[in-house]
C-alpha positions as CSV (number, residue, x, y, z in Angstrom):
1,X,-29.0,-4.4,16.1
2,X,-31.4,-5.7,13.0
3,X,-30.3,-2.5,11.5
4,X,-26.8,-3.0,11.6
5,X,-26.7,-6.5,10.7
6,X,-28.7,-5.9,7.7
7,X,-26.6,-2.5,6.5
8,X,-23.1,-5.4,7.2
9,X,-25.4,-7.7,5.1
10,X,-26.2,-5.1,2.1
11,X,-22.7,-4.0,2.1
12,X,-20.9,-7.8,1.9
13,X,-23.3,-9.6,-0.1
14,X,-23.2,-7.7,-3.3
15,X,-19.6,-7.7,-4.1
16,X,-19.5,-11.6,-2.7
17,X,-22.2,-12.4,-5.2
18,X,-20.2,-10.6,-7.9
19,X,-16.9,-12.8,-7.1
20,X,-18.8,-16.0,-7.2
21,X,-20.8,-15.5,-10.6
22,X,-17.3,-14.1,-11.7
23,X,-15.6,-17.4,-10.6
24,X,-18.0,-19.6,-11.5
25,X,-18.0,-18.4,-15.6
26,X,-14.8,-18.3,-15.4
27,X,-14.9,-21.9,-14.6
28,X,-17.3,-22.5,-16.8
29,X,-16.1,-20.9,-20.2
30,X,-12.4,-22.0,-19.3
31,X,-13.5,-25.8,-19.3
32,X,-16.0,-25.8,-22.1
33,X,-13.2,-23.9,-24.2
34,X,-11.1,-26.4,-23.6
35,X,-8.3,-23.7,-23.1
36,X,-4.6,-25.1,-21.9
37,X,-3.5,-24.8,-18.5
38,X,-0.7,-23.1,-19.3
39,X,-2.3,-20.3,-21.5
40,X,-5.3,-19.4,-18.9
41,X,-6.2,-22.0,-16.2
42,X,-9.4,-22.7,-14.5
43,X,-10.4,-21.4,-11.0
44,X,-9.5,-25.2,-10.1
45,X,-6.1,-25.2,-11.4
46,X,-5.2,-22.2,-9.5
47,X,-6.7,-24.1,-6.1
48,X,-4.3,-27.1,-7.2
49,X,-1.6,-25.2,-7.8
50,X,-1.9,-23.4,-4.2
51,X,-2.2,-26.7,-2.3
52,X,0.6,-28.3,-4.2
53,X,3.0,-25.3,-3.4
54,X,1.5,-24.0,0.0
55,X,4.8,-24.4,1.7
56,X,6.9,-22.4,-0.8
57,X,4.3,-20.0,-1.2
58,X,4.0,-19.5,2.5
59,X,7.4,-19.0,2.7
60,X,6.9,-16.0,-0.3
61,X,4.6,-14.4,1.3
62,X,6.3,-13.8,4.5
63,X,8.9,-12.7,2.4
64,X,7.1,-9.8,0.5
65,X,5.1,-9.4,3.8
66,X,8.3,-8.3,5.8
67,X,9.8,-6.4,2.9
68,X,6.1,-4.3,2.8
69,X,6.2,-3.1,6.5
70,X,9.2,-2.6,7.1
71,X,9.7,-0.3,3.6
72,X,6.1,1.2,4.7
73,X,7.9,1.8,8.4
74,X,10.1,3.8,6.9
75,X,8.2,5.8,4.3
76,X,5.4,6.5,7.0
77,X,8.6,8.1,9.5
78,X,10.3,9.7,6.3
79,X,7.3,11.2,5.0
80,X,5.8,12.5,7.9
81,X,8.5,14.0,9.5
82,X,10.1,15.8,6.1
83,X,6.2,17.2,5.2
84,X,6.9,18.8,9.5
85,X,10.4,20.1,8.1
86,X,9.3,21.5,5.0
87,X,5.9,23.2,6.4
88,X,7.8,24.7,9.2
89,X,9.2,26.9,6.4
90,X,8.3,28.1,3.3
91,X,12.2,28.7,2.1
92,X,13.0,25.1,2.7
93,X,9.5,23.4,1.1
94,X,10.4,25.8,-2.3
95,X,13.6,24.9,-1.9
96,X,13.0,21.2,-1.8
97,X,9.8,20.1,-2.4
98,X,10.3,20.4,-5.9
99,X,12.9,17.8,-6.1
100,X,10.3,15.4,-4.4
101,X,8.2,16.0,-7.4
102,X,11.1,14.9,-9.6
103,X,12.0,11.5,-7.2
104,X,8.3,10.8,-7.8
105,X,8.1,11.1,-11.6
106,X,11.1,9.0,-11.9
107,X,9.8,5.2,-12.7
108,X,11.2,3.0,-9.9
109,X,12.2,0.4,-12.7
110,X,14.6,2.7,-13.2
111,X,16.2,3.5,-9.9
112,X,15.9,0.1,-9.0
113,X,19.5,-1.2,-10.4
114,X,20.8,2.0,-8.8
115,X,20.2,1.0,-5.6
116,X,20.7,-2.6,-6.2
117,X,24.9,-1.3,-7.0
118,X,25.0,0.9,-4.1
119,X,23.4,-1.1,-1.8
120,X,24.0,-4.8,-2.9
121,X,21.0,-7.3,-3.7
122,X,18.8,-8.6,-1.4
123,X,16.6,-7.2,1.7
124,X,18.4,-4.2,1.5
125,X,17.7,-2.6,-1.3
126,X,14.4,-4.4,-1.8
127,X,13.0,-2.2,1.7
128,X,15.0,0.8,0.1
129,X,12.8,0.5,-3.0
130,X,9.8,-0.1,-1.3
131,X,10.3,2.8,1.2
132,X,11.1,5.2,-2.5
133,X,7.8,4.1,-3.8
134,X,6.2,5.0,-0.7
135,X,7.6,7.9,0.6
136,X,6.3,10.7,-2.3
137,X,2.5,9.9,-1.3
138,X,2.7,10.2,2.5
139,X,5.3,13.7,1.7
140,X,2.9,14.9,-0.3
141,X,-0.4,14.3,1.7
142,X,0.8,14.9,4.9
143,X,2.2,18.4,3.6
144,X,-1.2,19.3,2.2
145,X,-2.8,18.7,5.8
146,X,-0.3,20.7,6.9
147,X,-0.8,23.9,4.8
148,X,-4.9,23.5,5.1
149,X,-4.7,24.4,8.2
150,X,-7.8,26.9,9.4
151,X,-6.1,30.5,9.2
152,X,-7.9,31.3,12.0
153,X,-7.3,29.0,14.1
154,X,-3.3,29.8,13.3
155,X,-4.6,33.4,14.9
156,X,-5.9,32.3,17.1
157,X,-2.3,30.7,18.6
158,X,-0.6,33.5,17.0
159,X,-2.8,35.7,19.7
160,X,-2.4,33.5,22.5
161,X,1.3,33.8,21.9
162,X,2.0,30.4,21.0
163,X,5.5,29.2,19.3
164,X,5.9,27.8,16.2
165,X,6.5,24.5,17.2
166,X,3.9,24.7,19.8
167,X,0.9,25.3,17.0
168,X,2.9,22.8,14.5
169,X,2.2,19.8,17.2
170,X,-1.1,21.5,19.0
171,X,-2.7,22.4,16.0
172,X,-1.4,21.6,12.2
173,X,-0.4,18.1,12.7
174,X,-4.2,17.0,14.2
175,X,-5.8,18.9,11.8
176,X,-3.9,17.4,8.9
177,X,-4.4,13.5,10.7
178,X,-7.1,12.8,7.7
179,X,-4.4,13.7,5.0
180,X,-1.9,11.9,6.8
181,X,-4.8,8.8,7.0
182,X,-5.1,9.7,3.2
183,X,-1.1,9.1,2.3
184,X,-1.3,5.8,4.6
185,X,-3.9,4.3,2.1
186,X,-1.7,5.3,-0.5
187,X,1.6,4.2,0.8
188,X,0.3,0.6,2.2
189,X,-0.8,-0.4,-1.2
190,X,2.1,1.3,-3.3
191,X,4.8,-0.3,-0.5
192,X,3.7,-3.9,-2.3
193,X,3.7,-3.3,-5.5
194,X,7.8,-1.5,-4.3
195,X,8.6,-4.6,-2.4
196,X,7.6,-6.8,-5.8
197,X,9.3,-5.1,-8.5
198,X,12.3,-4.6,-5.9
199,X,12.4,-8.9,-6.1
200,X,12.3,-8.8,-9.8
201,X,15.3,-6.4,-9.6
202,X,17.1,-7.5,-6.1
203,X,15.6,-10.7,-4.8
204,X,17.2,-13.8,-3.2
205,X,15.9,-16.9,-4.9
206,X,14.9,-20.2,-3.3
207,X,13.1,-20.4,-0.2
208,X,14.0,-17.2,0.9
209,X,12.7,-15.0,-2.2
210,X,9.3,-13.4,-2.2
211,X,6.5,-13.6,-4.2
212,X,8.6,-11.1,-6.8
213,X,10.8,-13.7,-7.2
214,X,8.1,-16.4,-7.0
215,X,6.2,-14.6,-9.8
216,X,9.1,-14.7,-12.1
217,X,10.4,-18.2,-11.3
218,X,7.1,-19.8,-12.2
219,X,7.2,-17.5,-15.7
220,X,10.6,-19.0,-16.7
221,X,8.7,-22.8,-16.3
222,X,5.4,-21.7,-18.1
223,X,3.8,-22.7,-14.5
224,X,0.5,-20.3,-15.7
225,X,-1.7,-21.3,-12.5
226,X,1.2,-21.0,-10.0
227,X,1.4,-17.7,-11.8
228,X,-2.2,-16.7,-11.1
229,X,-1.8,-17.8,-7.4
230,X,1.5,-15.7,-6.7
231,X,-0.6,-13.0,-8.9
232,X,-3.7,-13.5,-6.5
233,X,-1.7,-13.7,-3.0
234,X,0.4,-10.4,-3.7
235,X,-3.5,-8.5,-4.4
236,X,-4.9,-10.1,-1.2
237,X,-1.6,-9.1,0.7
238,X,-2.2,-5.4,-0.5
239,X,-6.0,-5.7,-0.1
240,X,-4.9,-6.8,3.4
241,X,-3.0,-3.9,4.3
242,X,-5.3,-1.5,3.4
243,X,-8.1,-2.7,5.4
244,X,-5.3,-2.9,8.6
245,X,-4.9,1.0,7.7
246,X,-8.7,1.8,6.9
247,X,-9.1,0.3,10.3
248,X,-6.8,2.4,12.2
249,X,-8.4,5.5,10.2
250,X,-11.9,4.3,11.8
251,X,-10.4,3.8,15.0
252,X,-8.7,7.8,14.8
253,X,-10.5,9.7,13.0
254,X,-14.5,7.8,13.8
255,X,-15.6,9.8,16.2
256,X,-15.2,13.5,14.6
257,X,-14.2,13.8,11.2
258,X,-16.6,13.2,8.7
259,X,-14.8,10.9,6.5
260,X,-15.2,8.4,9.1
261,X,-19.0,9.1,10.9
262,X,-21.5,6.8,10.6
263,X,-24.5,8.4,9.0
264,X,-28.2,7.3,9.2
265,X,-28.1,6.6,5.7
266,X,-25.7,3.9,6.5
């Protein structure tokens, strides 16, 4: 138990000590600089500007939150089940994989009007570009499992006479679970950053418009530490769902694959 606690200890403290020395010069030179507000504001000015906005920036954040989860839904199901399609035959993945290549080298800044004409502004479109921006990793991961699997354990089913389908969901799809966990670390991140730019592009504004939205609102007015806070809550809300997916990794892949074992060096 003394162990543990102090391997939880060494692993927290550093990068908690880092954020507060970080914080506290930037405190520090900010203030003695005497540098305006609205060009770079102190640590406290960003504090104020949270509690004098909580409400609307609650309301953001919910916002984006939604948008995020339900684009990353779909770009989990999408992804997943067109990597199944295209490994179940080689004609189809080079007949279409390489136009997943393309959709991923096009910049979503791009696309993004696109969708807002076809599909009108607003959720919409804003889970439509999230779900694009999301979909290529978890394709392309979960595909790679798929190929990797052992050749001999495929001859091994092939010997045992077992249908394609049958070693697909008995063998290829468990053995690619920690490329699939891989794509889902990806996606979770990259769904954010989709459901932002899809506000810039396709957002609703006043209390139902997310942090997109509240970013660009509070650019318009020069609001600089209202900035930083909008800035700061969309990287805790992707820092957030990473660790939701890093813990479901632990949870499914911790007891055998050795991405996720506990060493004794731990």
């Amino acid at each position: 138990m003394n162990r543990l606690r102090t391997g939880s200890f060494s692993r927290i403290f550093p990068p908690f000590a880092a954020f507060v020395v970080f914080v506290g010069l930037w405190q520090l030179i900010v203030a003695q600089a005497e540098i305006p507000p609205y060009l770079l504001p102190k640590p406290s000015d960003i504090v104020e500007a949270v509690v004098s906005n909580w409400r609307s920036l609650l309301g953001s954040v919910y916002t984006t939150t939604l948008e995020t989860i339900l684009g990353f839904l779909f770009s989990v199901v999408g992804g997943v089940l067109g990597a199944i399609l295209l490994a179940s035959s080689k004609m189809i993945e080079r007949s279409i994989y390489p136009y997943a290549i393309v959709l991923q080298t096009i910049p979503i800044v791009a696309v993004a009007p696109i969708i807002v004409i076809w599909f009108d502004a607003g959720l919409r479109s804003i889970v439509i570009i999230a779900f694009l921006i999301g979909f290529c990793p978890m394709l392309s991961n979960t595909l790679i499992g798929l190929n990797s699997t052992d050749q001999n354990l495929k001859n091994l089913f092939h010997l045992y006479n077992a249908s394609k389908w049958q070693t697909m969901w008995k063998l290829r799809i468990p053995a690619a679970l920690p490329y699939i966990v891989g794509g889902l670390k990806i996606s979770c991140s990259l769904c954010v950053i989709g459901a932002i730019v899809g506000e810039y592009v396709a957002g609703v504004g006043g209390g139902q418009g997310g942090l997109g939205y509240a970013i660009t609102y509070a650019a318009m007015r020069i609001q600089t530490p209202y900035l930083f806070a909008c800035g700061l809550m969309a990287s805790v809300l992707g820092i957030a769902f990473y660790q939701l997916v890093s813990f479901f990794s632990r949870r499914l892949l911790g007891s055998w694959h050795e991405s996720e074992l506990r060493t004794d060096m731990d």
